[in-house]
C-alpha positions as CSV (number, residue, x, y, z in Angstrom):
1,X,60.5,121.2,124.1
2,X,63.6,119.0,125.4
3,X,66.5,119.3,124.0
4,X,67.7,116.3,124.9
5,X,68.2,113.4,122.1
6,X,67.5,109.6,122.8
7,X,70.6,107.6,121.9
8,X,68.7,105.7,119.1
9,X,68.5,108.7,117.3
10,X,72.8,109.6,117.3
11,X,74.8,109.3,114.9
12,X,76.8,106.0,115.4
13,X,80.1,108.2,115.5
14,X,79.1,110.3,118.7
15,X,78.1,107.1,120.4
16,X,80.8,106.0,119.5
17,X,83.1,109.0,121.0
18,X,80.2,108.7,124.4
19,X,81.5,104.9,124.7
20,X,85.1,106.0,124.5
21,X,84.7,108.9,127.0
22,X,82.6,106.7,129.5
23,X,85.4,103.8,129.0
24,X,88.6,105.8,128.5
25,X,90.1,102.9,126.6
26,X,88.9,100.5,123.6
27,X,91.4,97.7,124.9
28,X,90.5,95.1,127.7
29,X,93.7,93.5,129.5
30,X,93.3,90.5,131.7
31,X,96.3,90.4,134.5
32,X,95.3,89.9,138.0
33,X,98.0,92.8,138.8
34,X,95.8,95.3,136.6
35,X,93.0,96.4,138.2
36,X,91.9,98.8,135.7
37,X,91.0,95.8,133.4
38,X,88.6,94.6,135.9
39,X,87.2,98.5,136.3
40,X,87.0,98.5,132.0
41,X,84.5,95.7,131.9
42,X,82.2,97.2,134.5
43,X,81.6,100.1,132.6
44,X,81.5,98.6,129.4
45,X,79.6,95.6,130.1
46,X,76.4,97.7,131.3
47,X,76.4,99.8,127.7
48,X,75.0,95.9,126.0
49,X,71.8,96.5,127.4
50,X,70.9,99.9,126.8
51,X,69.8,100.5,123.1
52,X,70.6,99.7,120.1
53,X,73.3,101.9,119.2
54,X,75.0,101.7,122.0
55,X,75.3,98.2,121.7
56,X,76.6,98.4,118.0
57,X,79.6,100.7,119.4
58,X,80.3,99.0,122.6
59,X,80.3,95.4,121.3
60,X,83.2,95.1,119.2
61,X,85.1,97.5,121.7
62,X,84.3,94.8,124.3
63,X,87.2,92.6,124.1
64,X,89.0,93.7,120.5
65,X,92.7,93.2,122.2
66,X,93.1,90.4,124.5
67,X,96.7,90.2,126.6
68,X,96.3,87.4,129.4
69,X,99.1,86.9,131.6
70,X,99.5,82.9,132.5
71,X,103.4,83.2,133.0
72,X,103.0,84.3,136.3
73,X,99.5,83.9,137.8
74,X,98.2,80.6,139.3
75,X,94.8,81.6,137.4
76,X,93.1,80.2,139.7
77,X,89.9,82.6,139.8
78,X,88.1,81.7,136.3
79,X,85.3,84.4,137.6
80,X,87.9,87.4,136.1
81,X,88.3,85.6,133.2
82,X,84.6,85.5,131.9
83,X,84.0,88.1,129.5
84,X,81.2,86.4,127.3
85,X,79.0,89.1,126.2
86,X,75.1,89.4,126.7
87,X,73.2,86.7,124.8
88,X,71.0,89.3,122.3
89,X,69.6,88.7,118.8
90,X,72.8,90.6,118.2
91,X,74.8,87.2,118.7
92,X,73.3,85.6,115.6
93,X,75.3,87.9,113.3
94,X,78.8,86.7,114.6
95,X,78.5,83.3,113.7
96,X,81.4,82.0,111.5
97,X,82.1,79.1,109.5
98,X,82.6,76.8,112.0
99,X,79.3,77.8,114.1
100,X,80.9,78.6,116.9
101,X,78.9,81.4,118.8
102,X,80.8,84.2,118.6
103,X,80.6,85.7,122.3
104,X,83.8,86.8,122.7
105,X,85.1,89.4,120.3
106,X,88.6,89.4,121.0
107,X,90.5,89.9,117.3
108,X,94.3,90.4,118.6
109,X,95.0,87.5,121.0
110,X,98.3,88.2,123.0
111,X,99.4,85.5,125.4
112,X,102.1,85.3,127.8
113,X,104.0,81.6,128.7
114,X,106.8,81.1,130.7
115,X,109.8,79.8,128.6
116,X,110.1,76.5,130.3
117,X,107.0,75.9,131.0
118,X,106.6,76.3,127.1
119,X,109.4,73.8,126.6
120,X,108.7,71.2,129.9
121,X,104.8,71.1,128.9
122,X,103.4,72.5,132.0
123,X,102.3,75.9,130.0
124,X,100.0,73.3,128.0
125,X,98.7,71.7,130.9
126,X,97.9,75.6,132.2
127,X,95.8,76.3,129.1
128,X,94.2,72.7,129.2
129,X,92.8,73.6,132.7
130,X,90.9,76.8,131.2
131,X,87.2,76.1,130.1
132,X,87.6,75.1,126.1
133,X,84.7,77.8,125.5
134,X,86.6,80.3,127.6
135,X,89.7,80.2,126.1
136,X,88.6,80.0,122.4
137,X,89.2,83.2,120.4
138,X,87.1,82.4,117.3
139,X,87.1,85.9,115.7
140,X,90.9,86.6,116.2
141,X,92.8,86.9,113.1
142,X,96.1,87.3,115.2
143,X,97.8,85.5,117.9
144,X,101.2,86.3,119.9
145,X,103.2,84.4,122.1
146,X,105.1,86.2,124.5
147,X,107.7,84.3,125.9
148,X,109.3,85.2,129.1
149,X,112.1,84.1,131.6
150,X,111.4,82.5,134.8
151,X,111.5,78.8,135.9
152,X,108.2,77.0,135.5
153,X,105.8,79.9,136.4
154,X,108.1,82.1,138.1
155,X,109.6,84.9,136.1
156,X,113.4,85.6,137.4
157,X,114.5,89.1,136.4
158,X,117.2,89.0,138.0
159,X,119.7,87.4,135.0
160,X,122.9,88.0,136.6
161,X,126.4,87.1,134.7
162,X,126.2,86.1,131.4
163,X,128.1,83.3,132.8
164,X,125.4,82.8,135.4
165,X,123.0,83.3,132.6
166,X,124.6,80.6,130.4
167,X,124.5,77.9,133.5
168,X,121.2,78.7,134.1
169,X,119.7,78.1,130.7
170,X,122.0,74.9,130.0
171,X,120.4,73.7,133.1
172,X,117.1,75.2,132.2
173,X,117.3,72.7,129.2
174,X,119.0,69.8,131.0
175,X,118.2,69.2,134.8
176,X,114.8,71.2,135.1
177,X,113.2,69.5,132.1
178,X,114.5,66.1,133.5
179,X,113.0,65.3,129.5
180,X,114.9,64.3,126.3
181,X,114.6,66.9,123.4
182,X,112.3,64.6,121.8
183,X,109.8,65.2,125.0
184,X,110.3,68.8,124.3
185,X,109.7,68.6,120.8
186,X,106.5,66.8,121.4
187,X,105.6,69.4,124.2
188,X,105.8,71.8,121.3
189,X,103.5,70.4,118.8
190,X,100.8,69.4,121.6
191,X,101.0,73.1,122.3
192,X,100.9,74.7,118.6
193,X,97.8,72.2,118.3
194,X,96.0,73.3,121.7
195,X,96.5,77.1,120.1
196,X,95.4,76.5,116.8
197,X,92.0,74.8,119.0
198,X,92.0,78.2,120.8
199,X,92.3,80.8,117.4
200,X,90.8,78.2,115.0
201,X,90.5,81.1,112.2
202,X,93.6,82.9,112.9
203,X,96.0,83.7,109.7
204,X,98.8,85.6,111.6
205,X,101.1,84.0,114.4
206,X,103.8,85.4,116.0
207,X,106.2,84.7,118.2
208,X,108.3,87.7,120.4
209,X,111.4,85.1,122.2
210,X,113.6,85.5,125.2
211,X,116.6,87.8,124.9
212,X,119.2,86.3,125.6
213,X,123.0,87.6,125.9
214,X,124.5,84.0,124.9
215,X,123.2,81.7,122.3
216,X,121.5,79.0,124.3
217,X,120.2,74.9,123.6
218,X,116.8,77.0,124.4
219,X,117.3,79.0,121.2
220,X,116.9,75.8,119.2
221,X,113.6,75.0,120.9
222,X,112.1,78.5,120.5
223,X,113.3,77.9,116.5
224,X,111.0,75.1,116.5
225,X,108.1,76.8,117.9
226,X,108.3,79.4,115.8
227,X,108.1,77.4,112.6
228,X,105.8,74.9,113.9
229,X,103.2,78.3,114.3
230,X,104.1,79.6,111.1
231,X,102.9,76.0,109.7
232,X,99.2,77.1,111.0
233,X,99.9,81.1,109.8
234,X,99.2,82.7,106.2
235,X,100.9,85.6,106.8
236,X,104.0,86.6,108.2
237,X,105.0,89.8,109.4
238,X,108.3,90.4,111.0
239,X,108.6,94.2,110.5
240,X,105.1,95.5,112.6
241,X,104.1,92.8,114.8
242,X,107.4,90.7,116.6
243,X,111.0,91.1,117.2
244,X,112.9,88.1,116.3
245,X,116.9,88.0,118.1
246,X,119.1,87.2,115.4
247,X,120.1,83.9,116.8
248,X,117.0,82.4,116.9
249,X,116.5,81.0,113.0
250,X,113.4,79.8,111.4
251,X,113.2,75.9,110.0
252,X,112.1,77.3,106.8
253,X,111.5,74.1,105.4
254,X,108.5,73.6,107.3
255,X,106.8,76.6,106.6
256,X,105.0,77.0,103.1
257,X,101.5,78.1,101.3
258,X,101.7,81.4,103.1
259,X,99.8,84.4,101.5
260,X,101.9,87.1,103.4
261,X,105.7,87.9,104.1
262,X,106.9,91.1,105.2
263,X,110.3,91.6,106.7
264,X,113.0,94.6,107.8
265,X,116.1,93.1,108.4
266,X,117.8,93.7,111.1
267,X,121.9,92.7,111.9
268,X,121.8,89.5,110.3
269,X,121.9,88.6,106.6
270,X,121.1,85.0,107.7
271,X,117.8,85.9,109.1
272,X,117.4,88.1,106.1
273,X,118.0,85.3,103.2
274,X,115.8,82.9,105.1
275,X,113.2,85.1,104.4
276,X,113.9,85.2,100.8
277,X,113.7,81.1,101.3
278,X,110.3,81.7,102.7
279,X,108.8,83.5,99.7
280,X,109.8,81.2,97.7
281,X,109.1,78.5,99.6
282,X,105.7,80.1,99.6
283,X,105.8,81.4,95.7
284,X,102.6,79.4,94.6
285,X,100.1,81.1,97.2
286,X,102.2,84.3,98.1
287,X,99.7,87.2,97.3
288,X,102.3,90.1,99.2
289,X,106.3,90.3,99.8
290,X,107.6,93.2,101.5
291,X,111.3,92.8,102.0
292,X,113.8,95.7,103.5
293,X,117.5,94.0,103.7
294,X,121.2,94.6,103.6
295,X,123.0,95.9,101.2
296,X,124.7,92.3,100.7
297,X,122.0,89.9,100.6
298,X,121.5,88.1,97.1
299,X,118.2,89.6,96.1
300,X,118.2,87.2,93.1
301,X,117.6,84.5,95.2
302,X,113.6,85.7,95.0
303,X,113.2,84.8,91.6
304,X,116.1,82.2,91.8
305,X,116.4,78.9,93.7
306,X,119.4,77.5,94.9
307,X,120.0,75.4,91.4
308,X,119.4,78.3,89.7
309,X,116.0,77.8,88.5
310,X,113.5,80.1,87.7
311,X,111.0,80.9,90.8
312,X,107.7,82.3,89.4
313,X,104.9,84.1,91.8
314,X,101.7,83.6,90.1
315,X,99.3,85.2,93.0
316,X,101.4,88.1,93.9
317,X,99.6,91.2,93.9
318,X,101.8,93.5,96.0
319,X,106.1,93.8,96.3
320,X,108.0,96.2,98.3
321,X,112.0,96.2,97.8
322,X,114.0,99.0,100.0
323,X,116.7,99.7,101.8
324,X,119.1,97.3,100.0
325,X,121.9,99.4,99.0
326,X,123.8,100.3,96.0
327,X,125.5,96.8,95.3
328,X,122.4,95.4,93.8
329,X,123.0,97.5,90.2
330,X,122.7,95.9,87.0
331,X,125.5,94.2,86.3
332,X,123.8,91.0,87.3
333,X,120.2,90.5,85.1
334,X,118.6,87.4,86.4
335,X,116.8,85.7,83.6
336,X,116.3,86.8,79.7
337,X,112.1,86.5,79.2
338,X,111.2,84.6,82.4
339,X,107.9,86.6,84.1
340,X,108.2,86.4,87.6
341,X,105.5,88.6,88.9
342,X,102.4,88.0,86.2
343,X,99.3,89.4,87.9
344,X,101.7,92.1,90.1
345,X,99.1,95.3,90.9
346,X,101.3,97.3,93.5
347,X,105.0,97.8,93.1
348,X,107.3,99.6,95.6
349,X,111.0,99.7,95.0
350,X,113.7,102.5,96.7
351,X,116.3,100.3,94.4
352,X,118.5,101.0,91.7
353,X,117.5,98.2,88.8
354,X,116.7,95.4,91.1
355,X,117.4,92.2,89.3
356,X,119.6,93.9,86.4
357,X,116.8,94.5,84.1
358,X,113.0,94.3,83.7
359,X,112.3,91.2,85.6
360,X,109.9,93.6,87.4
361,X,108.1,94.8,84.7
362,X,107.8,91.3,82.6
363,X,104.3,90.0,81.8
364,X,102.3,92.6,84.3
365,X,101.5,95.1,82.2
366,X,97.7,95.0,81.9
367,X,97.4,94.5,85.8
368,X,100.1,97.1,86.9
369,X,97.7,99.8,88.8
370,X,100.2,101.7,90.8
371,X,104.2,102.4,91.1
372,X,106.3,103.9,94.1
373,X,109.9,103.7,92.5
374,X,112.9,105.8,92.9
375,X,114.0,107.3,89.4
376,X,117.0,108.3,88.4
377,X,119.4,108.1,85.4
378,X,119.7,104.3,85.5
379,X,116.3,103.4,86.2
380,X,115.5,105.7,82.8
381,X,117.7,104.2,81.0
382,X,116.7,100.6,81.6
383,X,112.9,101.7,80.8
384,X,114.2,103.0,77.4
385,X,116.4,100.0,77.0
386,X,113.4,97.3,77.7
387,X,110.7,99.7,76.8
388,X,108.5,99.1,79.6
389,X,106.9,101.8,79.5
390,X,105.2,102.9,75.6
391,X,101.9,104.4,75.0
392,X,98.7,102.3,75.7
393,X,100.9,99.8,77.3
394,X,99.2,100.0,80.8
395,X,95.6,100.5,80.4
396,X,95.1,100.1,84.5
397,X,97.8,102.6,85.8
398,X,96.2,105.3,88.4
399,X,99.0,106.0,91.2
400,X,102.5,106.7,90.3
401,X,104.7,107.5,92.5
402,X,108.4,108.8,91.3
403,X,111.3,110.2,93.5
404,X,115.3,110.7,94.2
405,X,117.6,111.9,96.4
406,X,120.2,113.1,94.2
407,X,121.3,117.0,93.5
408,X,118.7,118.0,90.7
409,X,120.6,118.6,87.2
410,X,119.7,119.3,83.8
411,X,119.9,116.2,82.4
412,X,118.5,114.5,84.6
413,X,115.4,116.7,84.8
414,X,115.2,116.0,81.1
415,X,115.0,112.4,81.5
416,X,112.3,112.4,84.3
417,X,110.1,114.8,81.9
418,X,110.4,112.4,79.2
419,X,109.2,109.2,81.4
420,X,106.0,111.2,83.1
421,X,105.3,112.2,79.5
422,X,104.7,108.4,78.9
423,X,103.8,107.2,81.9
424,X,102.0,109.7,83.9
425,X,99.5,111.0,81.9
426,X,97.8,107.9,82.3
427,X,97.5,107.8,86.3
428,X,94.9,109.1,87.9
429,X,97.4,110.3,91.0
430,X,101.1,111.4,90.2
431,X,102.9,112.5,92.8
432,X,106.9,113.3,93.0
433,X,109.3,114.0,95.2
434,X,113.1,115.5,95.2
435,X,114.7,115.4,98.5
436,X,118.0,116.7,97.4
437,X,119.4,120.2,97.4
438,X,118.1,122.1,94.2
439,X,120.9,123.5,92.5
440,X,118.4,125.9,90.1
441,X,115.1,126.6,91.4
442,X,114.2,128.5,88.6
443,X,114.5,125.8,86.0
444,X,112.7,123.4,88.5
445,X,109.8,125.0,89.1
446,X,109.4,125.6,85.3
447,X,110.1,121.8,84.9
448,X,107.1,121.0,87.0
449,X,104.9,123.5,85.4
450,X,104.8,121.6,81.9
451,X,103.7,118.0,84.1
452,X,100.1,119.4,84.5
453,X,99.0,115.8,85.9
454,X,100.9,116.2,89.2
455,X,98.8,116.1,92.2
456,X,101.2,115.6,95.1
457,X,104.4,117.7,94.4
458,X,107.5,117.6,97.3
459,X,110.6,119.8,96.8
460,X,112.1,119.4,100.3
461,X,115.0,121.5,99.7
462,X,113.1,124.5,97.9
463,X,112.4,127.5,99.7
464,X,110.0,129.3,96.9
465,X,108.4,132.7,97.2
466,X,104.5,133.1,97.6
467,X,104.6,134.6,94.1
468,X,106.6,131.0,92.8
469,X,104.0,129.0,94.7
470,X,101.2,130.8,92.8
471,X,103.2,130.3,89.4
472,X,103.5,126.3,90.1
473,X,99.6,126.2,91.1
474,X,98.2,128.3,88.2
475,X,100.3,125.5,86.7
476,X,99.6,122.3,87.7
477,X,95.5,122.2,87.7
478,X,95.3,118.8,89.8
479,X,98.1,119.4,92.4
480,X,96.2,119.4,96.2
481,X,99.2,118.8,97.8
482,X,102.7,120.7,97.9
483,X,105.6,120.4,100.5
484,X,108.5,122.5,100.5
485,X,111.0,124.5,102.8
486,X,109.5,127.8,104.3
487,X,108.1,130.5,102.0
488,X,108.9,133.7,101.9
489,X,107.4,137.0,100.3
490,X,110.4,139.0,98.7
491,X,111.1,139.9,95.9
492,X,107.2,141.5,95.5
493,X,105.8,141.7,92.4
494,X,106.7,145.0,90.0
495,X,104.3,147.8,91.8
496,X,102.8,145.7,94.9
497,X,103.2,147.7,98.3
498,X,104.0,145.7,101.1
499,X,100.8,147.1,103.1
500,X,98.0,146.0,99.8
501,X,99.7,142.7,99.4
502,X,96.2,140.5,100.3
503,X,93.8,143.4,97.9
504,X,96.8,142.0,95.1
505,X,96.4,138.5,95.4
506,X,92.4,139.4,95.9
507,X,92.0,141.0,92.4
508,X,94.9,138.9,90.1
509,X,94.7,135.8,91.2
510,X,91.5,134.7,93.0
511,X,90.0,132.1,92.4
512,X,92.5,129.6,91.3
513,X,94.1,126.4,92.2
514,X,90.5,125.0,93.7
515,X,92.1,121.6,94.2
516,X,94.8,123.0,96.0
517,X,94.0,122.0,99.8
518,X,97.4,121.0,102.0
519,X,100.3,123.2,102.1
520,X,103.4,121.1,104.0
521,X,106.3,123.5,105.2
522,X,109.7,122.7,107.0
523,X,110.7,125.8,108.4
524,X,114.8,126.3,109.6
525,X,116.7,128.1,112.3
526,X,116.5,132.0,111.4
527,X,113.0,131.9,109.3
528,X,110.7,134.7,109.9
529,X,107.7,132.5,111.4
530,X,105.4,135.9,110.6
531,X,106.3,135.7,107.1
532,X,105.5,132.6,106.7
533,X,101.7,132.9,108.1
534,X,101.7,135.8,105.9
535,X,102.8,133.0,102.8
536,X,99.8,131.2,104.1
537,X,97.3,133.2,104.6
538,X,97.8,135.3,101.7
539,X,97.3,131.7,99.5
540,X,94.2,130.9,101.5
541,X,92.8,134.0,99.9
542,X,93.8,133.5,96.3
543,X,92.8,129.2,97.1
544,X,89.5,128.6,98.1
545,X,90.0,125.4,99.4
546,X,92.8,125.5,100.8
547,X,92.4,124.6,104.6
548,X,95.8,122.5,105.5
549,X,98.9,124.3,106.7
550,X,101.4,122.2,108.4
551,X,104.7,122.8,110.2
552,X,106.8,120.0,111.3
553,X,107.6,119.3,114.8
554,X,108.5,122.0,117.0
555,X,107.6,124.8,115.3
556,X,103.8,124.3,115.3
557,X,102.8,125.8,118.2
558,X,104.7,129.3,117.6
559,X,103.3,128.9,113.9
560,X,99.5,128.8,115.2
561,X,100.0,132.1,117.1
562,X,101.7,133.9,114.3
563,X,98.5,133.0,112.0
564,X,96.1,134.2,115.1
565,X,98.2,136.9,115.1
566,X,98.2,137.5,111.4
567,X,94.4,136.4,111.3
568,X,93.3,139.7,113.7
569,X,95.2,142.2,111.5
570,X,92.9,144.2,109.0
571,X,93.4,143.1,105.8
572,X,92.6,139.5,106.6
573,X,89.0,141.1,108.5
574,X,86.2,140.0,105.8
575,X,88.1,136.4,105.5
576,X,88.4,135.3,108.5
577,X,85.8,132.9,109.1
578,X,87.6,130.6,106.1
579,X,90.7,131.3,107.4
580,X,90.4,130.7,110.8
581,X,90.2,126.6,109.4
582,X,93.6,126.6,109.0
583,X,94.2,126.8,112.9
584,X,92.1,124.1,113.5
585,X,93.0,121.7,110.7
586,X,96.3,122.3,109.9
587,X,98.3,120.9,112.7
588,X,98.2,117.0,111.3
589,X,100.2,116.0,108.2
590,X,97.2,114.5,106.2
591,X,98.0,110.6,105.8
592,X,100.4,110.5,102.2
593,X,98.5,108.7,99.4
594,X,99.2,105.1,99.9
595,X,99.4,102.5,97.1
């Protein structure tokens, strides 16, 4: 009998690692000075026509991220540039809206234009001499611009002075163009038209500008570009797919009904209030704001408009605050009743009492399903103040998120018991973190035993015994995820030799804790990395599904011997088939619970 298994018959996911092994890449660059793009298709291409699974895998890997390069190539040779796939009865499923037939599959679109060209309207005239069908992206859902220095096609990286640099962009504006700015700025609007032709059902445009030493008349243009795009966009994203230069400022005023603004500021406060301006330019049809500023900028101007009138978000689902600072306390609460946020699901904020007060909180209730906050003294206080947070009050409440990184105290772990006794028990997920130094580990670890809803527990600071570990699992039920400094085994328990340590945990404690599964330890200079493994392996045995143990950067690879090590010795013999998981899975942090 063969052993050999026809292709049909595979599981999508092994064809799917066969495509990637035959290919060695899921991305397709076009650049004429990249051969290996050229080599990608003509190993991909032939994988269309051989079955049926092979095509399911290959097809969307054909062209998923498209770069092509038109600042510096003549483009003459359109041969490279056809990468339609094979017509099949495959086509007929990726026809959209607009019937175009779907041949090419390219979803990120990254294109590269020569800055003056951009500006002087020859870049349009390059993509007007592509094929319309072959330069039509109508599955991407994102499109760059790459802007780049040169003079009309010719990148110059050689920028010399910044005097020299100055003259040459002044010029680059003046003499080269030999056009008025109103030529330019109709160059710039026959180009964002010929781009919304080529991504007709894109929703996210961006825009990655010169860098330039000086502030240049070119700045304003690229300004104009920029928020012409955004026009076509729905989403905005500064913090994971461009860079913007701080002098380069959007025309805000142009750009409204976007469904998507996310931004991490980062030396100016000017670019950071602008996009304040564009949420709520954009408050009728924003559905997520994501906003990570200066300490200084006027937060209230979200819910605020310049005249001081209430700004109300009635699609938001999802609103991240960080990184703003201490100044934004509650001395300054916004407005007394107004609900800014009415349908708000998802709510991140690494804040002390944004707004003063509630605002947050105000008229979301019944839709609130998930919280990543930082708690401490104040934030308690204002949820006793306002009462936002009373039995039955948020029927749809799974993930909650709480953590600080202040010194633990006593009062302070008072007031955090009392809000996860009315809050918590609700969720579905509770996870909490203390990233400060714990003054009493004794009293903390008995504080976290009582909150027996706790599923993802981090004490970063807290280096427990095994026996402590036990104590908090036995403990908390739900927890399947802990993270703390490095264990340790001393003190042992009242009669335990040293030598029967695994028969002890074997006969007291096992099973328990079978929701336990990922273990996360930082380990410091002068830890016994044997005593550790022992930590873990000793836990695996009292855990039965327990299979993560993670180290954090260097110290993985002297952490995996010590548990082969530790793994060979005797009294680990009859468990070693279940333990030996924990060197193949435990090298990756498991992805955090996300809200």
């Amino acid at each position: 009998m063969s052993t050999f298994s026809p292709l049909q018959r595979l599981p999508l996911h092994v064809v799917d690692l066969i495509v990637k092994h035959v290919t060695g890449s899921s991305r397709l660059v076009y650049d004429g000075v990249l051969p290996n793009s050229h080599e990608y298709r003509v190993l991909l291409k032939p994988l269309l026509w051989v079955c049926h699974n092979l095509r399911a895998v290959a097809y969307p890997l054909f062209c998923h991220d498209f770069e092509l390069n038109l600042s510096s190539l003549p483009f003459d040779d359109l041969d490279e540039y056809y990468l339609k796939a094979p017509a099949t009865h495959i086509d007929y499923r990726y026809r959209n809206h607009l019937g175009y037939s779907t041949h090419h599959m390219a979803k990120d679109v990254t294109i590269f234009l020569d800055e003056l060209a951009v500006f002087n309207g020859k870049a349009l005239d390059t993509l007007s001499s592509v094929p319309y069908d072959d330069c039509t992206f109508p599955l991407a859902r994102k499109l760059m611009l790459v802007l780049v220095n040169g003079t009309d096609g010719e990148a110059d990286d050689d920028y010399g002075t910044d005097e020299d640099l100055g003259c040459k962009e002044d010029a680059g504006a003046d003499e080269a163009f030999g056009i008025d700015p109103q030529r330019v700025e109709d160059n710039i609007g026959s180009l964002v038209e010929r781009i919304k032709q080529m991504a007709p059902v894109a929703s996210e445009y961006s825009v990655r500008p010169v860098l330039r030493r000086n502030p240049s008349v070119l700045d304003q243009y690229c300004s104009n570009l920029v928020s012409r795009l955004y026009q076509l966009a729905s989403r905005i994203d500064h913090g994971r797919t461009f860079d913007f230069v701080d002098h380069v400022e959007l025309q805000v005023e142009l750009i409204r009904n976007l469904t998507h603004v996310s931004y991490v500021s980062g030396s100016s406060m000017s670019n950071s209030y602008q996009y304040i301006q564009l949420a709520r330019n954009s408050a009728p049809t924003l559905q997520s704001l994501a906003l990570g500023s200066e300490p200084d900028i006027y937060i209230q101007g979200i819910v605020m408009d310049a005249d001081g009138n209430h700004v109300s978000y009635p699609c938001l689902h999802t609103l991240a605050i960080w990184e703003m600072g201490d100044s934004l306390g509650s001395e300054r609460p916004v407005f007394k009743g107004a609900a800014p946020f009415p349908i708000l699901r998802r709510l991140r904020i690494s804040i002390d009492v944004p707004f003063g007060d509630d605002t947050l909180f105000r008229g979301n209730a019944a839709t609130l399903e998930a919280i990543d906050m930082q708690l401490d003294i104040e934030s308690i206080s204002m949820f006793r103040k306002y009462k936002v947070f009373v039995p039955g009050s948020h029927p749809r409440l799974q993930v909650v998120k709480f953590w600080h990184k202040n010194n633990s105290g006593s009062e302070l772990l008072s007031e955090v018991s009392s809000i996860m006794n009315d809050i918590g028990q609700r969720a579905t997920v509770c996870q909490y973190s203390q990233w400060g130094f714990v003054k009493d580990p004794e009293s903390t670890l008995s504080f976290f035993g009582s909150r027996a809803n706790i599923q993802v527990l981090t004490l970063s600071s807290l280096a427990p015994t095994l026996w402590q570990v036990i104590t908090l699992i036995q403990s908390l039920p739900l927890l399947s995820d802990l993270r703390t400094s490095e264990p340790s085994l001393k003190p042992l328990p009242d009669g335990v030799d040293l030598d029967l340590l695994s028969e002890h945990v074997r006969s007291k404690y096992a099973p328990m804790g079978r929701r336990f599964r990922c273990w996360h330890i930082t380990k410091r200079d002068g830890s016994n990395m044997e005593e550790i493994a022992s930590c873990v392996l000793l836990l695996a045995l009292a855990c039965p599904n327990f299979g993560y143990a993670a180290l954090s950067g260097r110290w993985r690879r002297q952490f995996m011997n010590a548990m082969k090590k530790k793994i060979g010795e005797p009294e680990f013999e009859q468990d070693t088939p279940r333990l030996n998981r924990l060197l193949f899975d435990g090298w990756e942090s498991r992805k955090p619970l996300d809200i």
